[in-house]
C-alpha positions as CSV (number, residue, x, y, z in Angstrom):
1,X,7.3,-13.7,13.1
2,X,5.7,-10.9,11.2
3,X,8.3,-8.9,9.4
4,X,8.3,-6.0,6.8
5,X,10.8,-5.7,4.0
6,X,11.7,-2.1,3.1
7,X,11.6,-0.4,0.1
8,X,15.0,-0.5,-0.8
9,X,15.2,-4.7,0.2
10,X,14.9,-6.8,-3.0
11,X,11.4,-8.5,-2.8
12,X,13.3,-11.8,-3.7
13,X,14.2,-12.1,-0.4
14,X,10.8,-13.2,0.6
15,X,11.0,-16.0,-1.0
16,X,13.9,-17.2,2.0
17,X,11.7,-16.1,4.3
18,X,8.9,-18.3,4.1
19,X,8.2,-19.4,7.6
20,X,7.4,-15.9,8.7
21,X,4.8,-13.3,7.4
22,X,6.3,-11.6,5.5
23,X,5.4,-8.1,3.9
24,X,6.8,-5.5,2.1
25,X,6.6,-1.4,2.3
26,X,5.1,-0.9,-1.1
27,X,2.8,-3.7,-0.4
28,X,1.4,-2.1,2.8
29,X,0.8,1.3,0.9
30,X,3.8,2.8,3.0
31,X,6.1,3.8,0.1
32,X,7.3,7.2,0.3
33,X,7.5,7.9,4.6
34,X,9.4,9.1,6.1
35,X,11.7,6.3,8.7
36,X,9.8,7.6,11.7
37,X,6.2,7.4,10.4
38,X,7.4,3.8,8.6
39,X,8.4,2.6,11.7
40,X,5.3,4.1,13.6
41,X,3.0,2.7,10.9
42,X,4.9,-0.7,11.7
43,X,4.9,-1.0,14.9
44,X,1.1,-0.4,14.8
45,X,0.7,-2.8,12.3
46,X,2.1,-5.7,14.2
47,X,5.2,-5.9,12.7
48,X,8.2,-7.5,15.1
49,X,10.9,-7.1,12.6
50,X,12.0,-4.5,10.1
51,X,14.7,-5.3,7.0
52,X,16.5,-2.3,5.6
53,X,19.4,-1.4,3.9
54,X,19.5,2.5,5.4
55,X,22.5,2.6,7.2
56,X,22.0,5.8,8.4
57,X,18.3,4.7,10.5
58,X,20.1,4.2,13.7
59,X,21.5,7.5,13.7
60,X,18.3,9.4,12.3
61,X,15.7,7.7,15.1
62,X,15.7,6.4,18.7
63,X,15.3,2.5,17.6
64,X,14.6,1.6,21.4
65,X,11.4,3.8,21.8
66,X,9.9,1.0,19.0
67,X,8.9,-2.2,19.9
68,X,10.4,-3.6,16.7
69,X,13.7,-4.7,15.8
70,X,15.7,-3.6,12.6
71,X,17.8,-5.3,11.1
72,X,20.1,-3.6,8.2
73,X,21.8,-5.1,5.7
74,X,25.3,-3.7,4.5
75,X,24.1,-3.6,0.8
76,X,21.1,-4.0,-0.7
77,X,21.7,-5.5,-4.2
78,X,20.3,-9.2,-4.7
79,X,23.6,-10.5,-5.8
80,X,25.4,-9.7,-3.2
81,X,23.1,-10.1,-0.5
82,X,21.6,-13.3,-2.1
83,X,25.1,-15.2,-0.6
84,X,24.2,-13.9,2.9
85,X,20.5,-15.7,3.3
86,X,21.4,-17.4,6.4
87,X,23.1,-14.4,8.3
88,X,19.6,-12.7,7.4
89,X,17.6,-15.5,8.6
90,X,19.7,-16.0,11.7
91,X,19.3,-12.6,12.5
92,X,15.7,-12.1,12.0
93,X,14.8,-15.1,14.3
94,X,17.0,-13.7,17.2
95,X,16.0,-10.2,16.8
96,X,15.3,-8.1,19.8
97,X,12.3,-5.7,20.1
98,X,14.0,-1.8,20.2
99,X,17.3,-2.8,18.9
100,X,19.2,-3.1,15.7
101,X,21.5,-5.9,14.3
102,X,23.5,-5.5,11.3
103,X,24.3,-8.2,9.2
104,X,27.5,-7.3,6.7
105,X,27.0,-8.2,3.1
106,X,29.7,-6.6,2.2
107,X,29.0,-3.8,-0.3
108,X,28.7,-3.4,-4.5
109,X,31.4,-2.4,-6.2
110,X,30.8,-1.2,-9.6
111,X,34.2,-1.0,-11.8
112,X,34.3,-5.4,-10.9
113,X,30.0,-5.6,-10.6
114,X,29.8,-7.5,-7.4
115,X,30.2,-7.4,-4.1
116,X,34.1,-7.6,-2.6
């Protein structure tokens, strides 16, 4: 499965991820667009799945005009969403074209400087 980490992902995540083709947005020269033209430029790159931690993407596009799925994490620090690997995996192999699936991480908290 080809799928595209976005800019706010931690690139160590590929590393889990090995038995797909995997990419990132600053890798594919996308950094900076807006969700709309990212997804755009991904879907016409081939990509089946997108990994983001914007929580706000379903409510800012129309996921199911894309033929990609989304899939958004709760948080998007590596120690916290390091302990959720095979929730992300899980949920990138049974991903569904036009739809999201979020997979709870649960979220930083800074005064203890983890997740909770």
């Amino acid at each position: 499965m080809k799928v595209l980490l976005d800019e706010n992902i931690p690139h160590n995540l590929r590393q889990f991820l090995r038995e797909h083709d995997v990419a990132t947005v600053t890798y594919c020269g996308w950094g900076g667009l807006k969700n709309g033209e990212l997804l755009k430029a991904a879907q016409g790159a081939g990509f089946e799945v997108f990994v983001t931690g914007d929580r706000e993407l379903e409510f800012q596009q129309n996921l199911a005009e894309f033929s990609l799925a989304v899939i958004a994490l709760s948080d998007n620090h590596w120690p916290i969403i390091s302990r959720y690997i095979p929730e992300i995996t899980a949920s990138i192999k049974s991903a569904t074209p036009g739809a999201l699936r979020r997979v709870d991480c649960g979220t930083f908290n800074r005064a203890q400087g983890r997740g909770r």
